[in-house]
PDB file as gemmi writes it, atoms N, CA and C in Angstrom:
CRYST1    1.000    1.000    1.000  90.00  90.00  90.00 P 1                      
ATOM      1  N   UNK A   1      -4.157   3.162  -1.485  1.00  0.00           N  
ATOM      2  CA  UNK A   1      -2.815   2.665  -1.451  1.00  0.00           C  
ATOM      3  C   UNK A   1      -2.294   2.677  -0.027  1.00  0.00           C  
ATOM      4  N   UNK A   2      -1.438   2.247   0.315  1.00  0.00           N  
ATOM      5  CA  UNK A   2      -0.595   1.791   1.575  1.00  0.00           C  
ATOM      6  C   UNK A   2       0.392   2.751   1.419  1.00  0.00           C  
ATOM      7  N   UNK A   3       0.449   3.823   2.851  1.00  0.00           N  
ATOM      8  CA  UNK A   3       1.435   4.682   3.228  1.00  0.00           C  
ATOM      9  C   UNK A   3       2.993   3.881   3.236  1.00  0.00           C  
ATOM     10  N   UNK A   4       3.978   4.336   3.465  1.00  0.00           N  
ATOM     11  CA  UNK A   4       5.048   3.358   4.358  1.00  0.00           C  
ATOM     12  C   UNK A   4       6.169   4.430   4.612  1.00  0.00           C  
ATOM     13  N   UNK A   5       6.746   4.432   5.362  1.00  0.00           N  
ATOM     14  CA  UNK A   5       7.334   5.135   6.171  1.00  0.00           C  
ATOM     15  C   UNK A   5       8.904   4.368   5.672  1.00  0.00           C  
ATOM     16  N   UNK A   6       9.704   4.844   5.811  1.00  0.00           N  
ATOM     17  CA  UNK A   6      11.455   4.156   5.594  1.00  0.00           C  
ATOM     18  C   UNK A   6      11.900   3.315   6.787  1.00  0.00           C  
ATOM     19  N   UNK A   7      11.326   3.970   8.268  1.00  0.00           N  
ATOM     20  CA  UNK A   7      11.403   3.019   9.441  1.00  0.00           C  
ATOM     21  C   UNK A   7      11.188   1.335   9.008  1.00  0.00           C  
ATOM     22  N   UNK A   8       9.817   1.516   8.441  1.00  0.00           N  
ATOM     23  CA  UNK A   8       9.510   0.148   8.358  1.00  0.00           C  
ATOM     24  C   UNK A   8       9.871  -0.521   7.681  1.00  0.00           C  
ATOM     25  N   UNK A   9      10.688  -0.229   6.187  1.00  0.00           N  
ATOM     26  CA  UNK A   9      11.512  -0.817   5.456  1.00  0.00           C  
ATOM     27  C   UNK A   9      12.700  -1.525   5.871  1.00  0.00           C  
ATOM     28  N   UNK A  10      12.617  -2.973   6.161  1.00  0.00           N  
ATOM     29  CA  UNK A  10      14.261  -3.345   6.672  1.00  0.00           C  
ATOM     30  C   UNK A  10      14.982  -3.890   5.395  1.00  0.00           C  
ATOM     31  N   UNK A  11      16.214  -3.896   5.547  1.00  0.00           N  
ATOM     32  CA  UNK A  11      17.359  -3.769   4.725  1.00  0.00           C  
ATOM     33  C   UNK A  11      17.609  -5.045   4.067  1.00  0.00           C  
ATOM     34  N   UNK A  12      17.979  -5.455   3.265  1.00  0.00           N  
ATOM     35  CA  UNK A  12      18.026  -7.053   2.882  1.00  0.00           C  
ATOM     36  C   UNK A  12      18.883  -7.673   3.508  1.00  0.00           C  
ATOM     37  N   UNK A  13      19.016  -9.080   3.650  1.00  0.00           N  
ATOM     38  CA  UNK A  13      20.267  -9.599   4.674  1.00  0.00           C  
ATOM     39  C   UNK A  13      21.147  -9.824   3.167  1.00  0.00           C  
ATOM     40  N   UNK A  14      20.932 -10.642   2.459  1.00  0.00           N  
ATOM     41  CA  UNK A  14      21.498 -11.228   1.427  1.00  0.00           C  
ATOM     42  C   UNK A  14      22.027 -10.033   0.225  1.00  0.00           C  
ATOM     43  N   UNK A  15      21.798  -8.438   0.289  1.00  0.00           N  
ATOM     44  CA  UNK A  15      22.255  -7.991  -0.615  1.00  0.00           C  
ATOM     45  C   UNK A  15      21.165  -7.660  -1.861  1.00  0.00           C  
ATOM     46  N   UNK A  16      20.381  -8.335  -1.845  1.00  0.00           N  
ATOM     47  CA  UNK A  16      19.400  -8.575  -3.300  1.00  0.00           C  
ATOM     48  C   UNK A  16      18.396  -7.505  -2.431  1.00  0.00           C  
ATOM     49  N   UNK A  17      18.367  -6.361  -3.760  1.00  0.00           N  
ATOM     50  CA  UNK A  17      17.269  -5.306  -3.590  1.00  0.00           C  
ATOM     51  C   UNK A  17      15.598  -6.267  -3.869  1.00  0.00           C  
ATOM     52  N   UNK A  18      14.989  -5.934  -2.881  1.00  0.00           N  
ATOM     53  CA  UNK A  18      13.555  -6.610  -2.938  1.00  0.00           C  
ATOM     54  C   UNK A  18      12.633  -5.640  -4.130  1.00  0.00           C  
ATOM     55  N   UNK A  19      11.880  -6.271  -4.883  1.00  0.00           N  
ATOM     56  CA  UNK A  19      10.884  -5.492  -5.627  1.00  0.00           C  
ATOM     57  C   UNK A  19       9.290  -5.861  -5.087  1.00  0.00           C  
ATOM     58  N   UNK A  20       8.931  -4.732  -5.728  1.00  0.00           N  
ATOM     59  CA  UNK A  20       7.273  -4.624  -5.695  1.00  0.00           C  
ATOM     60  C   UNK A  20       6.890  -4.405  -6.881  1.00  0.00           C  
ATOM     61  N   UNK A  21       5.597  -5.513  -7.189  1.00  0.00           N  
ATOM     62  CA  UNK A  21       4.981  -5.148  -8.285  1.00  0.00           C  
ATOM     63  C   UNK A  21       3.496  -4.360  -8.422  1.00  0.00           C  
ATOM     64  N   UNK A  22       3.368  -3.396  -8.725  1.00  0.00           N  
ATOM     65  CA  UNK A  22       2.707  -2.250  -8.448  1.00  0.00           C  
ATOM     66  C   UNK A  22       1.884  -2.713  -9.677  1.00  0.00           C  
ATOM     67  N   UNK A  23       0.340  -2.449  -9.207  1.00  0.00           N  
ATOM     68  CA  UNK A  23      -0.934  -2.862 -10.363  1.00  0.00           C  
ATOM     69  C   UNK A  23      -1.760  -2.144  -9.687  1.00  0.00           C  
ATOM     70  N   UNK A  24      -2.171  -1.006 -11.000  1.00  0.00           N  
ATOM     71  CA  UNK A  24      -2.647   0.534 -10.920  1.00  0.00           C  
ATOM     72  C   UNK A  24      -2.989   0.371 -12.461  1.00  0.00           C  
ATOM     73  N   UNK A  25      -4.261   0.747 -12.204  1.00  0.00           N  
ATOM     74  CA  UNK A  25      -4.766   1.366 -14.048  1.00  0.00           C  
ATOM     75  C   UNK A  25      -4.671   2.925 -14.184  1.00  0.00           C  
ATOM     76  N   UNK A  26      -4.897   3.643 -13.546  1.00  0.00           N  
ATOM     77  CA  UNK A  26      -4.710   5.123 -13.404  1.00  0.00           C  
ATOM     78  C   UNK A  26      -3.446   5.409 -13.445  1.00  0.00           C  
ATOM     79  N   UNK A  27      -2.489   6.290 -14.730  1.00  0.00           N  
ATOM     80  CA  UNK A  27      -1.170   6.520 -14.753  1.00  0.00           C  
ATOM     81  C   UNK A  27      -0.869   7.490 -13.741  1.00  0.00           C  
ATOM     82  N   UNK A  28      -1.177   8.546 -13.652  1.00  0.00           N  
ATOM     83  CA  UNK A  28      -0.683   9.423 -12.547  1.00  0.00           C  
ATOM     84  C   UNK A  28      -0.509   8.368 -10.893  1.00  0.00           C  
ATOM     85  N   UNK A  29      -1.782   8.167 -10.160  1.00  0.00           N  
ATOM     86  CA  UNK A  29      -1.561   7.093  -9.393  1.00  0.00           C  
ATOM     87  C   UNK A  29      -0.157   5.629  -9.581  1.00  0.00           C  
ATOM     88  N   UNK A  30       0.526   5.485 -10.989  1.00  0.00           N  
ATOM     89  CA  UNK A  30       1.512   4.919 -10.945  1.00  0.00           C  
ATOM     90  C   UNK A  30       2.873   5.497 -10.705  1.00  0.00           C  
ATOM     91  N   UNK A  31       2.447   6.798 -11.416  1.00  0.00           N  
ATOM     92  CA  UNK A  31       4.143   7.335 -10.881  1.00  0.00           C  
ATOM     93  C   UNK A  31       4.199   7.377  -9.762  1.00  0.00           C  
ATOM     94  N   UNK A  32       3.029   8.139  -8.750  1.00  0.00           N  
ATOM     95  CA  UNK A  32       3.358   8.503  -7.761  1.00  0.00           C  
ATOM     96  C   UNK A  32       3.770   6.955  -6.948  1.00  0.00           C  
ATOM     97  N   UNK A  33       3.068   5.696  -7.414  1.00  0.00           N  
ATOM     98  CA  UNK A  33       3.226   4.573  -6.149  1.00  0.00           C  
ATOM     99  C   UNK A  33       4.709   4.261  -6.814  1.00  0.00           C  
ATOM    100  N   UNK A  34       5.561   4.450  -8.191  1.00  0.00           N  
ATOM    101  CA  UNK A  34       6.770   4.022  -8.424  1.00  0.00           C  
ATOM    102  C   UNK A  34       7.641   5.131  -7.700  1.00  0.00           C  
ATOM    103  N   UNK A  35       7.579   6.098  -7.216  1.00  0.00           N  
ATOM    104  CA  UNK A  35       7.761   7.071  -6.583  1.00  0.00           C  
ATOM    105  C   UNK A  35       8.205   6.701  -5.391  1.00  0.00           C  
ATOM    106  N   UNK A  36       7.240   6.456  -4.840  1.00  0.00           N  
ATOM    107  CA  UNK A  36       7.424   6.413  -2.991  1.00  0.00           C  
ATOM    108  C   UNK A  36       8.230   4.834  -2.972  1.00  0.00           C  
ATOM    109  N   UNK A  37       7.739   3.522  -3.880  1.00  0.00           N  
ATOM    110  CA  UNK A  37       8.291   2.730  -2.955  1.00  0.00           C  
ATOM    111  C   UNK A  37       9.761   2.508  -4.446  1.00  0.00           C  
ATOM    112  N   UNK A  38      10.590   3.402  -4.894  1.00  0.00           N  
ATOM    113  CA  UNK A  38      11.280   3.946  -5.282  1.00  0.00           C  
ATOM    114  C   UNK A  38      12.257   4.349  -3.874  1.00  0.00           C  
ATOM    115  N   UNK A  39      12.030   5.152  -3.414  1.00  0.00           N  
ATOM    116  CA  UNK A  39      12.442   5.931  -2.383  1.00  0.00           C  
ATOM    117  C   UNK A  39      12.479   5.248  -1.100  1.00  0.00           C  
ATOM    118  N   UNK A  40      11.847   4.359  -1.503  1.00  0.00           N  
ATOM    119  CA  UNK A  40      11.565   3.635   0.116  1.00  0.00           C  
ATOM    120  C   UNK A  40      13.082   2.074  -0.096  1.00  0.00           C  
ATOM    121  N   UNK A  41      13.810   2.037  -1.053  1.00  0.00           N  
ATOM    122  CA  UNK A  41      14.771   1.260  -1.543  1.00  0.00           C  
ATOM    123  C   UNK A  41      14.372   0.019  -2.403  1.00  0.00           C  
ATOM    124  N   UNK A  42      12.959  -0.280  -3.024  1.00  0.00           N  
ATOM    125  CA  UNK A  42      12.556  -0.935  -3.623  1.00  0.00           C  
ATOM    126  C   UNK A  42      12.177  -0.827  -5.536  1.00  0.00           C  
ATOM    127  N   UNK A  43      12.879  -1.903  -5.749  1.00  0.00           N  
ATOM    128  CA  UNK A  43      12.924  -2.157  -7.532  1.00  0.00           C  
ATOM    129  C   UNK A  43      11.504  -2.089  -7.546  1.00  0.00           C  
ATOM    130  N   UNK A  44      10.650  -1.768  -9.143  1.00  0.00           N  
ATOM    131  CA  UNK A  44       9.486  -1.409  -9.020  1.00  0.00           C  
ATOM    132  C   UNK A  44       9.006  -2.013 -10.550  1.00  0.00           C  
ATOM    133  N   UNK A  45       8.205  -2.759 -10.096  1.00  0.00           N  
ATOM    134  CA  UNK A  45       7.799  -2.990 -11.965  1.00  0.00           C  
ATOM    135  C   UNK A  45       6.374  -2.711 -11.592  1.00  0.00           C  
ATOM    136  N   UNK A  46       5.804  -2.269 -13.083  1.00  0.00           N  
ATOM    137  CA  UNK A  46       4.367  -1.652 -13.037  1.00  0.00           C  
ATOM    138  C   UNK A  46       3.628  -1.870 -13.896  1.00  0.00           C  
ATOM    139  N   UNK A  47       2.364  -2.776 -13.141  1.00  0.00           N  
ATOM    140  CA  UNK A  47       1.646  -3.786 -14.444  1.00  0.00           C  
ATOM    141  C   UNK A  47       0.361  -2.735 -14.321  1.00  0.00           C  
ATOM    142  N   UNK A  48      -0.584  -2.706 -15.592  1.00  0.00           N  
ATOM    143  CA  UNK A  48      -1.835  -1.688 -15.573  1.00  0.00           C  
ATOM    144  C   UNK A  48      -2.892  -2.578 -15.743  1.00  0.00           C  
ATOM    145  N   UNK A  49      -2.525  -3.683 -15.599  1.00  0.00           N  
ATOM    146  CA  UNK A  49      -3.619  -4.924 -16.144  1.00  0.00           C  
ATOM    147  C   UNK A  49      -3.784  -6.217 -14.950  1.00  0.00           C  
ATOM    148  N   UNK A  50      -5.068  -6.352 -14.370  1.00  0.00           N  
ATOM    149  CA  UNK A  50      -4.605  -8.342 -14.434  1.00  0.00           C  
ATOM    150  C   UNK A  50      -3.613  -8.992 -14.683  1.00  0.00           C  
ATOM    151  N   UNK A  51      -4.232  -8.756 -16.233  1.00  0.00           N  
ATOM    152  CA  UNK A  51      -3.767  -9.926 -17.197  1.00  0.00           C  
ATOM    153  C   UNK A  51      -1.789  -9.572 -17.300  1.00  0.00           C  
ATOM    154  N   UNK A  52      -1.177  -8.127 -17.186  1.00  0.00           N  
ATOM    155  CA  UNK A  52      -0.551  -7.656 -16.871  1.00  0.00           C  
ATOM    156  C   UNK A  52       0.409  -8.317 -15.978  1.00  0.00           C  
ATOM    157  N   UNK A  53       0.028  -8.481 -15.026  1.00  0.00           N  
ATOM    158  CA  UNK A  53       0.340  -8.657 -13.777  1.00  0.00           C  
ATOM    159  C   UNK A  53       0.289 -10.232 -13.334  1.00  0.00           C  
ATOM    160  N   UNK A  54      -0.168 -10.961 -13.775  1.00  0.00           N  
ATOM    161  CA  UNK A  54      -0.293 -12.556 -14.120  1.00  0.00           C  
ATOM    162  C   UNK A  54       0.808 -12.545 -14.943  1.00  0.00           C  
ATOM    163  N   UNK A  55       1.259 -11.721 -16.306  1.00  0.00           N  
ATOM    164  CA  UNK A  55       2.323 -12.324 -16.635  1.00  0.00           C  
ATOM    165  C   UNK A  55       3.878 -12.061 -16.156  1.00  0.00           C  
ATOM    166  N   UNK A  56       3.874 -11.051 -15.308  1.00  0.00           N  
ATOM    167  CA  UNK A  56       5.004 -10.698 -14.214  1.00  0.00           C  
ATOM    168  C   UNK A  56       5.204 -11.668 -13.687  1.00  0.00           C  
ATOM    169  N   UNK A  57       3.892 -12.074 -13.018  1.00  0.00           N  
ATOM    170  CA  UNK A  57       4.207 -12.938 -11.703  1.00  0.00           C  
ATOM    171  C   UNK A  57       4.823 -14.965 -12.267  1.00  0.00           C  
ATOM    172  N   UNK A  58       4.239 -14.988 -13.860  1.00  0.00           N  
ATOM    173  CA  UNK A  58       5.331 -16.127 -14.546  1.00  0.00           C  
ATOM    174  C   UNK A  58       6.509 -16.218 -14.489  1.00  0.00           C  
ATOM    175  N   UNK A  59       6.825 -14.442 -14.407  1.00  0.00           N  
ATOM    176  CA  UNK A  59       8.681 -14.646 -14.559  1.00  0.00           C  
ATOM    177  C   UNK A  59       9.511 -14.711 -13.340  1.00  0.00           C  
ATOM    178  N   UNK A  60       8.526 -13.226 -12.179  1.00  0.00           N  
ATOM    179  CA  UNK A  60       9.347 -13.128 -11.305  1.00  0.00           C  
ATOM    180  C   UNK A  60       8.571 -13.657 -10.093  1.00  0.00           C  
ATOM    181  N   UNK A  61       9.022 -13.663  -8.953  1.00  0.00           N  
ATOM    182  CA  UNK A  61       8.124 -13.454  -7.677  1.00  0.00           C  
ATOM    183  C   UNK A  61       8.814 -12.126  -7.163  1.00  0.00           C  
ATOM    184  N   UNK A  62       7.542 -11.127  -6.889  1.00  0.00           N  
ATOM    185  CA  UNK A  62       7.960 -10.029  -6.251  1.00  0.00           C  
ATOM    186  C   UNK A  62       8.151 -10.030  -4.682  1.00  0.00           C  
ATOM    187  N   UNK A  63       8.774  -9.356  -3.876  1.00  0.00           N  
ATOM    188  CA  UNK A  63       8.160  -9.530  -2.724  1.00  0.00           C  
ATOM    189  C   UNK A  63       6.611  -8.748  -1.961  1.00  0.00           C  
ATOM    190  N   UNK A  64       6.568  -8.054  -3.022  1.00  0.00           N  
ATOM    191  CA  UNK A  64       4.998  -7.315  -2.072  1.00  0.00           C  
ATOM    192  C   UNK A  64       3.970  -7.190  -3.821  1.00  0.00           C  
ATOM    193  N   UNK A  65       2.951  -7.223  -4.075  1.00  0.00           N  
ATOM    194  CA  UNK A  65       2.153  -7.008  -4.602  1.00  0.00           C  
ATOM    195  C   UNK A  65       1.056  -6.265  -4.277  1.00  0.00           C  
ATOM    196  N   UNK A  66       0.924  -4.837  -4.813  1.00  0.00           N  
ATOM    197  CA  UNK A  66       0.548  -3.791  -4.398  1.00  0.00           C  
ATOM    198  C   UNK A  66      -0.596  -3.273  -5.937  1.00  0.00           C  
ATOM    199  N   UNK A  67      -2.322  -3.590  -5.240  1.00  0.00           N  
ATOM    200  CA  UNK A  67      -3.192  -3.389  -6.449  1.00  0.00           C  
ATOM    201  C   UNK A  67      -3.764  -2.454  -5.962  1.00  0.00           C  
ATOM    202  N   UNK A  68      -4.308  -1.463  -6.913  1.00  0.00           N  
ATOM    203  CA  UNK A  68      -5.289  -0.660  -6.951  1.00  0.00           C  
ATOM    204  C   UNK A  68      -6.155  -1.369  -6.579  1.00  0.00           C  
ATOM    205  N   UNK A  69      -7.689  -0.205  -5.992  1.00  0.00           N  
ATOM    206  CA  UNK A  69      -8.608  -0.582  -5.580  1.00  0.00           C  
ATOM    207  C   UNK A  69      -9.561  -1.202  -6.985  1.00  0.00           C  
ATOM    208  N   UNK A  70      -9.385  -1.071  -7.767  1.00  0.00           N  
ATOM    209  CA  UNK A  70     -10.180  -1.218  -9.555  1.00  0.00           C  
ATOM    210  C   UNK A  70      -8.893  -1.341 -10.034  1.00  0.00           C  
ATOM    211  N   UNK A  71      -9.283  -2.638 -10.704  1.00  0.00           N  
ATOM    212  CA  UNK A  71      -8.855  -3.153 -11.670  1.00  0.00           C  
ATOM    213  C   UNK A  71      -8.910  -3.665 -12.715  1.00  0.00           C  
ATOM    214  N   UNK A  72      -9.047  -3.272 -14.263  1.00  0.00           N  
ATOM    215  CA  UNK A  72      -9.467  -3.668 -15.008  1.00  0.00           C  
ATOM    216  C   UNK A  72      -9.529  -4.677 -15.355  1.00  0.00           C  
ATOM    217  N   UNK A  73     -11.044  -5.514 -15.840  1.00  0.00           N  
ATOM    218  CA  UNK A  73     -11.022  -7.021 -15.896  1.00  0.00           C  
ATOM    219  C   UNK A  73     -11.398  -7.120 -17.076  1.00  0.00           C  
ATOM    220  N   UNK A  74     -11.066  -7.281 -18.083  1.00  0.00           N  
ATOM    221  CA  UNK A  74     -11.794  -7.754 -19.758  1.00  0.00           C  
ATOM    222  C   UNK A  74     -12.799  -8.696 -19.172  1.00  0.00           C  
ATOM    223  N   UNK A  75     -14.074  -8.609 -20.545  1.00  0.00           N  
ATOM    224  CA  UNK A  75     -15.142  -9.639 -20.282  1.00  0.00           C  
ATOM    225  C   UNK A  75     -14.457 -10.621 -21.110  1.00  0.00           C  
ATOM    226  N   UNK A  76     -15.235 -11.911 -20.408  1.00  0.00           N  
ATOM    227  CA  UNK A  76     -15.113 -13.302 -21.350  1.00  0.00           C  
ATOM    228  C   UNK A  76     -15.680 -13.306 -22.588  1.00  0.00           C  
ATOM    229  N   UNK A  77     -15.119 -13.776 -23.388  1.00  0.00           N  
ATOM    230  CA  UNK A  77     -16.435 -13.732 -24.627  1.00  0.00           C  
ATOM    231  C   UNK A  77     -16.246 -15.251 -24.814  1.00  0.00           C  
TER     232      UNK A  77                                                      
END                                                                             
């Protein structure tokens, strides 16, 4: 995962809190990443899937998309 520091976080011009969508299959590894970029002033939605996370990205656009290194992929059948 990607450290980040609050320095590097800049502030919105427009008012609108920026989100990240966080895609992590390991639950502990999710709190902690809803955690930090929590704290860091960012809305946080948290997909455990791909397929998960494909359907986030229908509704919203996040501004950062943040995946685990493994990610679960269902086989084709």
């Amino acid at each position: 995962m990607i450290a980040l520091t609050l320095d590097a976080v800049e502030e919105p011009t427009v008012g609108v809190t920026p989100w990240v969508l966080v895609v992590v299959s390991d639950e502990r590894k999710r709190r902690i990443a809803r955690s930090a970029w929590e704290a860091a002033g960012f809305a946080v939605e948290v997909a455990t899937s791909a397929l998960d996370a494909l359907e986030c990205l229908m509704v919203m656009t996040p501004s950062l998309v943040v995946v685990d290194e493994w990610v679960y992929r269902p086989t084709q059948r």
